[in-house]
C-alpha positions as CSV (number, residue, x, y, z in Angstrom):
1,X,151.8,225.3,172.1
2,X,149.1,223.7,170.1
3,X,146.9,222.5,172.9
4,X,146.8,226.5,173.2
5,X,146.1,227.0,169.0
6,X,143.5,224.2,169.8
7,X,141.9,226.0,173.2
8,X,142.4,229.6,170.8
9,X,140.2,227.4,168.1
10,X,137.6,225.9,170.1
11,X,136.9,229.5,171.5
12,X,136.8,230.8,167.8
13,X,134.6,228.1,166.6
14,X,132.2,228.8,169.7
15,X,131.9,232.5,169.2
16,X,131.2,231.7,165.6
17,X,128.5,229.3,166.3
18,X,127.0,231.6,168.9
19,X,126.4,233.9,166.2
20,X,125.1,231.2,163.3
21,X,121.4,231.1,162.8
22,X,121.5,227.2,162.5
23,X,121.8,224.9,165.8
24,X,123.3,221.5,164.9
25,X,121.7,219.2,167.5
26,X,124.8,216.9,169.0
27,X,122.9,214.6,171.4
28,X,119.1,213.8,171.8
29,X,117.7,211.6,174.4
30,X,121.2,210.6,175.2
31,X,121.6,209.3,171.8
32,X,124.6,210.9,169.5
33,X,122.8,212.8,166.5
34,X,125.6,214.6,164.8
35,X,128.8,213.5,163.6
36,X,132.7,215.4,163.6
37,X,133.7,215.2,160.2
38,X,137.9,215.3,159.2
39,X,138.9,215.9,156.3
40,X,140.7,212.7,154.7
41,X,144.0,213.4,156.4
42,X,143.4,215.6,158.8
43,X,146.4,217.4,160.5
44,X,147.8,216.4,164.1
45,X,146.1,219.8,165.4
46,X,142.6,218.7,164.0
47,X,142.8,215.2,164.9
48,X,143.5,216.1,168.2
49,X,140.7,218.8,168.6
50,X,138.0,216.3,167.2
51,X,138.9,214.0,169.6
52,X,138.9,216.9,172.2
53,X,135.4,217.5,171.3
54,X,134.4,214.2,171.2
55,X,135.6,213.8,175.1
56,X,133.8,216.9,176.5
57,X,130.6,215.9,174.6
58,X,130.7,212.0,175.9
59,X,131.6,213.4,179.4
60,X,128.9,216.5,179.8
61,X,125.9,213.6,178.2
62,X,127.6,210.4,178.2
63,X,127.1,209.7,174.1
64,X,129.9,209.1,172.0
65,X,130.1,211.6,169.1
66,X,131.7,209.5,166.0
67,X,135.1,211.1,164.3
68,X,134.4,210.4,160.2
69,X,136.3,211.2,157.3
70,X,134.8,214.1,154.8
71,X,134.8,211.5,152.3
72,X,132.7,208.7,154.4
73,X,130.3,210.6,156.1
74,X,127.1,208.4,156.8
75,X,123.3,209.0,156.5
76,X,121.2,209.0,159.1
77,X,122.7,212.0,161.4
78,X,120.8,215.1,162.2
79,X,124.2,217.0,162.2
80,X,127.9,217.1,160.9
81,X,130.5,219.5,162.8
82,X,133.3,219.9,160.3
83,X,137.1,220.0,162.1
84,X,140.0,221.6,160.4
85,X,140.5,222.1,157.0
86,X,137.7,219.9,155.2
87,X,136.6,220.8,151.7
88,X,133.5,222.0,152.7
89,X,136.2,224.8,155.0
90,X,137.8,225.9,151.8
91,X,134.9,225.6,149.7
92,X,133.7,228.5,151.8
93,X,130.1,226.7,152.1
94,X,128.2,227.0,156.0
95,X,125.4,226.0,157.4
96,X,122.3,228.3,156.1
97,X,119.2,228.1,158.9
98,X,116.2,228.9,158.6
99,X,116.5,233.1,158.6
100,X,118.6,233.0,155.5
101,X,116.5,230.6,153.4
102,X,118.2,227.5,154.4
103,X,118.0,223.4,155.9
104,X,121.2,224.1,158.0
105,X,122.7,221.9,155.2
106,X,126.5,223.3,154.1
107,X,126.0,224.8,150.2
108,X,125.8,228.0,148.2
109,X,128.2,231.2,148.8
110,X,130.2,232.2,151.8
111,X,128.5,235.0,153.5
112,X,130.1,237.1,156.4
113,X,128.6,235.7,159.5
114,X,128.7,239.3,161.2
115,X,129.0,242.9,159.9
116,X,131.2,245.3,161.7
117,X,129.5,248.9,162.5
């Protein structure tokens, strides 16, 4: 059952990103540039998705994404993919790219990400 909530996620989280403005680069030059963030005790579920993504990253480039706590995260990385529920997730905060006056940093008000017709 929750390798099926955490394949139902990682589809979520993809069709979400496909329709974000802002691309978080993962891996440049075969060098990781983006770390998974946790929050401080993550669950089971997002523990185990982290490391999910972490696997299918180091396997399709061959770098090793490092799993950090919200609380720890380091300088020095291009991006920050935030797993389960983080601070920043009930904060309501995103990423804001370029097309909606943003760095792709995570501040300000939630926004709907699509509108329905």
């Amino acid at each position: 059952m929750s390798r099926l909530v955490v394949v139902m996620s990682v589809g979520l989280v993809a069709s979400i990103a496909s329709n974000c403005a802002a691309q978080v680069p993962l891996v440049q030059n075969g060098e990781a540039v983006a770390v998974v963030v946790t929050a401080d005790d993550p669950s089971p579920t997002a523990r185990y998705a982290a490391e999910e993504l972490v696997s299918h990253v180091r396997e399709a480039t061959g770098a090793t994404l490092p799993v950090v706590a919200e609380s720890a995260i380091p300088d020095g990385y291009a991006g920050r993919v935030f797993v389960g529920a983080t601070d920043a997730a009930r904060a309501g905060n995103r990423p804001r790219g370029p097309r909606d006056g943003g760095d792709g940093a995570a501040h300000g008000r939630r926004r709907p990400l699509h509108r329905r017709p």
